[in-house]
N, C-alpha and C positions, 0 to 999 in steps of 0.2 A: 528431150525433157530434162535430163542428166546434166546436159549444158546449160539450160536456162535457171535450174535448181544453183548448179556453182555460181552465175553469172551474179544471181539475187546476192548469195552468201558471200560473194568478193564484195560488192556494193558495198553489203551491211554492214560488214569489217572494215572497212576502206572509212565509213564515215564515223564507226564508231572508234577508232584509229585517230582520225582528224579530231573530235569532241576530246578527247583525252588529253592529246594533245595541247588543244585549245588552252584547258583548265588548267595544264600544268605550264603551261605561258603565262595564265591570268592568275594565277599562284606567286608565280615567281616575282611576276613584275610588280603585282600590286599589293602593298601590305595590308590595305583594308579588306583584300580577301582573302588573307591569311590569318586575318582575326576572324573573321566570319566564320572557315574552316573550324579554326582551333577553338570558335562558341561549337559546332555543331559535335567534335568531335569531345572535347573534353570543357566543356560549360565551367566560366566561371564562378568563384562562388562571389554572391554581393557584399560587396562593401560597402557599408551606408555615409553618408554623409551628414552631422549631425549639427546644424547650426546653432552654435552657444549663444543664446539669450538670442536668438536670431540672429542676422548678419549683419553682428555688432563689430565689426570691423569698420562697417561702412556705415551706419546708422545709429541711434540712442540705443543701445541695451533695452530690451525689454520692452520695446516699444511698438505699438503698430506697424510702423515706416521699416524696423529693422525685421520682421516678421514679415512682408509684401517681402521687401528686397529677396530674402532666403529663398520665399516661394518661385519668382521671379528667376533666382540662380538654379533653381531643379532640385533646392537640397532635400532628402528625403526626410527627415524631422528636423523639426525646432524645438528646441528645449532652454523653459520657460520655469523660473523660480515663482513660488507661492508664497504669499503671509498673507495674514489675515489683518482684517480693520478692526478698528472697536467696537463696528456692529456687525464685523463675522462675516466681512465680505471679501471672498478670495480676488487679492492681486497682485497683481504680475511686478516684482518686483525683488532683486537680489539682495541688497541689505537687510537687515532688521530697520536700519532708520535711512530716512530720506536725503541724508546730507551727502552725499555723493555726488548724486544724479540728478538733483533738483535743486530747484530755487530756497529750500528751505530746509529747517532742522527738524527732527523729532523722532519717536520712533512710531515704526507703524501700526503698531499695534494703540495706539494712544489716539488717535487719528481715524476720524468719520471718514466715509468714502466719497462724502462731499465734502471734506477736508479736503482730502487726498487729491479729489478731482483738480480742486486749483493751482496745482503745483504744474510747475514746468520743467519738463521732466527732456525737454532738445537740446535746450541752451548750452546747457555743459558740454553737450558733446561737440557744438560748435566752437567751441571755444579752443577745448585741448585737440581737435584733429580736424585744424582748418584747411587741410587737403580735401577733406573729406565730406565739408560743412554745405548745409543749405539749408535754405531759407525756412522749408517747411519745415524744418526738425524745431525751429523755434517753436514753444507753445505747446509741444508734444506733450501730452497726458499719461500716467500711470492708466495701464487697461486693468480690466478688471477679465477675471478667468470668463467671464459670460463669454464680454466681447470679443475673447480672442476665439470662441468656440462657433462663436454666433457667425464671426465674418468667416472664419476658414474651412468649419465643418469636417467635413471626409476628404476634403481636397489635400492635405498633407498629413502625416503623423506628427506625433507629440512627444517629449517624454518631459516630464512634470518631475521639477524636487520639490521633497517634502524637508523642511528644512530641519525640524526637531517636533518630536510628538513630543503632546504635554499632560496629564492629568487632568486639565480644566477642559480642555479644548480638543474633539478627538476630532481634529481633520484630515486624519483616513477615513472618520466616516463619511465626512463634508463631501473630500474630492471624490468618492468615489459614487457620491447622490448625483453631482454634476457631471462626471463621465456619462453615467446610465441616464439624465436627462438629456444630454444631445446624442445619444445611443454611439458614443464614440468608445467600447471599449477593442473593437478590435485597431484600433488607430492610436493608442496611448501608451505608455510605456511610464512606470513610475523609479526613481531612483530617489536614491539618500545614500548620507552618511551613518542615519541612525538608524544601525541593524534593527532593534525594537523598535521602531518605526514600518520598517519593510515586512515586520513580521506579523508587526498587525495588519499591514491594509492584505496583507496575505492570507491571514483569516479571514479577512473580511471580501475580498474576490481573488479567488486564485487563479482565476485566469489572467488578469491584467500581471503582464513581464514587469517585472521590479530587478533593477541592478543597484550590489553596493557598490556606492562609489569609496570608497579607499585613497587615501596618502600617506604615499612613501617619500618619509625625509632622507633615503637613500635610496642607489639603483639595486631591486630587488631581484635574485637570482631563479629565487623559488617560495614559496610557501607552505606549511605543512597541510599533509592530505588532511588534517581533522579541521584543517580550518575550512578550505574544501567544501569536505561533504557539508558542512553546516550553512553554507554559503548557498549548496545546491538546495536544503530543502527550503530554501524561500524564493531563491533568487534565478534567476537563465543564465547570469553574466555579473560581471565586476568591470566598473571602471575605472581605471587606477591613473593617477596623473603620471602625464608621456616620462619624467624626466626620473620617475621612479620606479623604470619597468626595463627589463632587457628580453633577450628574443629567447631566453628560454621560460621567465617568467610568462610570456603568452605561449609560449607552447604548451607547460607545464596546465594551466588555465586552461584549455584548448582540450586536451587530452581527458582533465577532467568531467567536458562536457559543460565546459561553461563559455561562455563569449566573452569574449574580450576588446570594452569602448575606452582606448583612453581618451584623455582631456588633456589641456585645451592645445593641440597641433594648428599652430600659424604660421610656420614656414614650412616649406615644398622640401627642404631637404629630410626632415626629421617626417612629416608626414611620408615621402617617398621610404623612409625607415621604418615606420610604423607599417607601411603597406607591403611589406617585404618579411616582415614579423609574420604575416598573415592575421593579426588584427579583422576585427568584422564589424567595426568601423570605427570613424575619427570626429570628435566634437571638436569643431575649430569656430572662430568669428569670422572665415574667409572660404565659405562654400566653394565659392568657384575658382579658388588656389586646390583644391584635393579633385576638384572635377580634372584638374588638367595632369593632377598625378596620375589619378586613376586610368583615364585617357593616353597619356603616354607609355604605363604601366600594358595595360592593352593593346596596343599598337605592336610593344617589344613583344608580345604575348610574354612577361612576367605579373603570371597571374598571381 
């Protein structure tokens, strides 16, 4: 019996020997199972990927074609500028007036949304980034906030500027009726430059994440703690433009308890720097330029 009891126990040893073994071959040799280890063992944290005006590197700004594309790339939000029409109708659109981006002048606010509708809002972009140009972008329409909630739903996040609160016009009240009509608040994210802006819609739902976005006309080392805490009781995060932030400035951020998005990262070298800061995540017009940081980033395990 003695004998057949060790016989089992050599077996069991012998192949739990061999399995070991195995893993630590399938280790060695294979790096995507040494990411996979190093998820299960020490999980990275997300870094998001946040597409500026959608993925307006390749598409019209602001526009339907360049919001598919984004979704299309995996990015996890699109972030999408707001103004208002002269009859109060939120659209999708980053100037104050139309000459940029369209076949015409004026400003937005002056302008019916059946104005707005006839503008051609592709052409341009055909024009200045003929690498990039196609046929449908011609004819491309300002959207309006409905439509862009109507076509995407819960299938992506959002973060929404608000571009300046006014006395006549409280469109923190506005956007926050429209959030709660397609019941999208766990999918939104609002940012500004205008702290009193943040601070109302922050009265007004405190659960929807609000970051200030911030510019620095220099590379910023640190910030004071009282600027800080005041930042925390409105905001989860600050997003600071890349070329006026350095790696202690996101630490500093970080340690406070706040996240740190900066804008607008569109080359691989300085986002691969931004992703080494430890940043929590990158607004760029080239989603799938930061997927391959990130990707590479993981591979090295430099999480």
């Amino acid at each position: 019996m003695k004998k057949i009891v060790s016989h089992k126990a050599y077996f069991i040893a012998m192949h739990v020997l061999i399995f070991i073994l195995l893993l630590i071959t399938l280790y060695t040799s294979f790096p995507s199972v040494q990411v996979i280890v190093k998820e299960i063992i020490d999980p990275a944290q997300k870094v998001y990927t946040i597409a500026h005006r959608g993925a307006s590197g390749y598409a019209p700004e602001n526009t339907m074609p360049a919001f598919e594309l984004a979704r299309e790339m995996d990015s996890d939000s699109i972030e999408l500028d707001i103004h208002l029409t002269k009859d109060q109708i939120p659209v999708v659109i980053h100037d104050d007036t139309v000459n940029r981006t369209t076949n015409s002048k004026g400003y937005v606010k002056n302008m019916t949304l059946e104005q707005i509708k006839q503008l051609d809002a592709g052409s341009w972009f055909n024009k200045a980034y003929p690498m990039f140009a196609r046929e449908i972008y011609a004819g491309t329409t300002i959207p309006t906030l409905d439509e862009v909630f109507e076509t995407f739903g819960k299938d992506i996040n959002y973060v929404l500027e608000i571009k300046e609160s006014t006395p006549k016009i409280n469109i923190e009240v506005l956007l926050n009726e429209y959030i709660k009509k397609y019941n999208l608040e766990k999918v939104v994210a609002i940012h500004s430059f205008s702290a009193a802006s943040l601070r109302k819609f922050h009265s007004i739902n405190p659960d929807i994440p609000l970051y200030q976005l911030v510019w620095n006309d220099y590379t910023a080392v640190r910030v004071t703690e009282a600027y800080l805490a005041d930042v925390k009781s409105y905001a989860v995060g600050i997003s600071p433009n890349f070329q006026g932030i350095s790696a202690s400035y996101v630490a500093q951020i970080k340690r406070a308890g706040l996240k740190v998005m900066p804008y607008t990262i569109n080359y691989q070298l300085n986002m691969d720097k931004a992703y080494s800061w430890g940043v929590d995540g990158v607004y760029t017009n080239f989603p799938d330029r930061f997927h391959e940081v990130i990707e590479t980033n993981r591979k090295n395990a430099n999480w």
